[in-house]
C-alpha positions in Angstrom: 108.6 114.9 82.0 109.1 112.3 79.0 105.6 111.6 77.4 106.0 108.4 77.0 103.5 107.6 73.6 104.4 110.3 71.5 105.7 109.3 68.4 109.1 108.6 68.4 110.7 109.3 64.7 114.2 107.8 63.5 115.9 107.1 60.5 116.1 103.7 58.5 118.0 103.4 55.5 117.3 107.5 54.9 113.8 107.4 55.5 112.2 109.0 58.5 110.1 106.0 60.3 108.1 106.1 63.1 108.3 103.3 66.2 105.6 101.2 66.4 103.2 101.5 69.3 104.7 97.7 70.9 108.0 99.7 70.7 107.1 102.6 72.2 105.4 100.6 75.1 108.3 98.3 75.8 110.9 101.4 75.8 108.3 103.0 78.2 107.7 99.9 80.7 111.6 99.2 80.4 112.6 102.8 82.4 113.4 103.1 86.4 109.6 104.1 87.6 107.6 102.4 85.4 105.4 100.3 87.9 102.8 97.6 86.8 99.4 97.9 88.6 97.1 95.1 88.4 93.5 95.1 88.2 91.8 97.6 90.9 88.4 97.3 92.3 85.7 98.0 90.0 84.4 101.4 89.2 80.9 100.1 90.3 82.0 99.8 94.0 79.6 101.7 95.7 80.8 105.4 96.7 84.1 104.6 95.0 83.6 107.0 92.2 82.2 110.0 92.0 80.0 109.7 89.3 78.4 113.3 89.3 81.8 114.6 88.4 82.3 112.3 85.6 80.5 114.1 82.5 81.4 112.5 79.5 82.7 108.6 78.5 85.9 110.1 77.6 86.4 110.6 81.4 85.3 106.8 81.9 89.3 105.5 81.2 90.9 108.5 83.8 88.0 107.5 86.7 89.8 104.0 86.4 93.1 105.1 86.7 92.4 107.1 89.4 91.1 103.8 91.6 94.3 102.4 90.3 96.2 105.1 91.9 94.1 106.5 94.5 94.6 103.6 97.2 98.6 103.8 96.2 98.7 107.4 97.6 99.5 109.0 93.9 95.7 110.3 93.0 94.4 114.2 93.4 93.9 115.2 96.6 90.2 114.4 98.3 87.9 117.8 97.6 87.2 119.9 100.2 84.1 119.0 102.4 81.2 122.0 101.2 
């Protein structure tokens, strides 16, 4: 699988240079499956996140992209029932 933002180095004029991010991001957006999602319901839907499993504010930005993906059939799987 091609990660998409890692840095990208190249030569100019003899010097190793690295793209810029806007680079990086256009390449990225230009392939086959990239797909643009607009905005998803809000993570302060009621029941639509599961905040107990979300322990730190790092995990804030993958919660989002998971009601982003979740109602397009590409999230994780639903957890068992216990």
């Amino acid at each position: 699988m091609q990660r998409a933002l890692a840095r990208v180095p190249f030569v100019r004029g003899g010097a190793r240079v690295e793209k810029l991010p806007a680079s990086r991001l256009r390449e990225a957006t230009s392939q086959v499956f990239h797909q643009f999602w607009g905005e998803g319901p809000s993570l302060l839907t009621a029941g639509f996140v599961h905040w107990e499993y979300v322990v730190s504010a790092r995990q804030i930005t993958d919660a989002y992209l998971l009601t982003l993906a979740v109602p397009r059939g590409l999230g994780a799987s639903p957890r068992p029932a216990r």
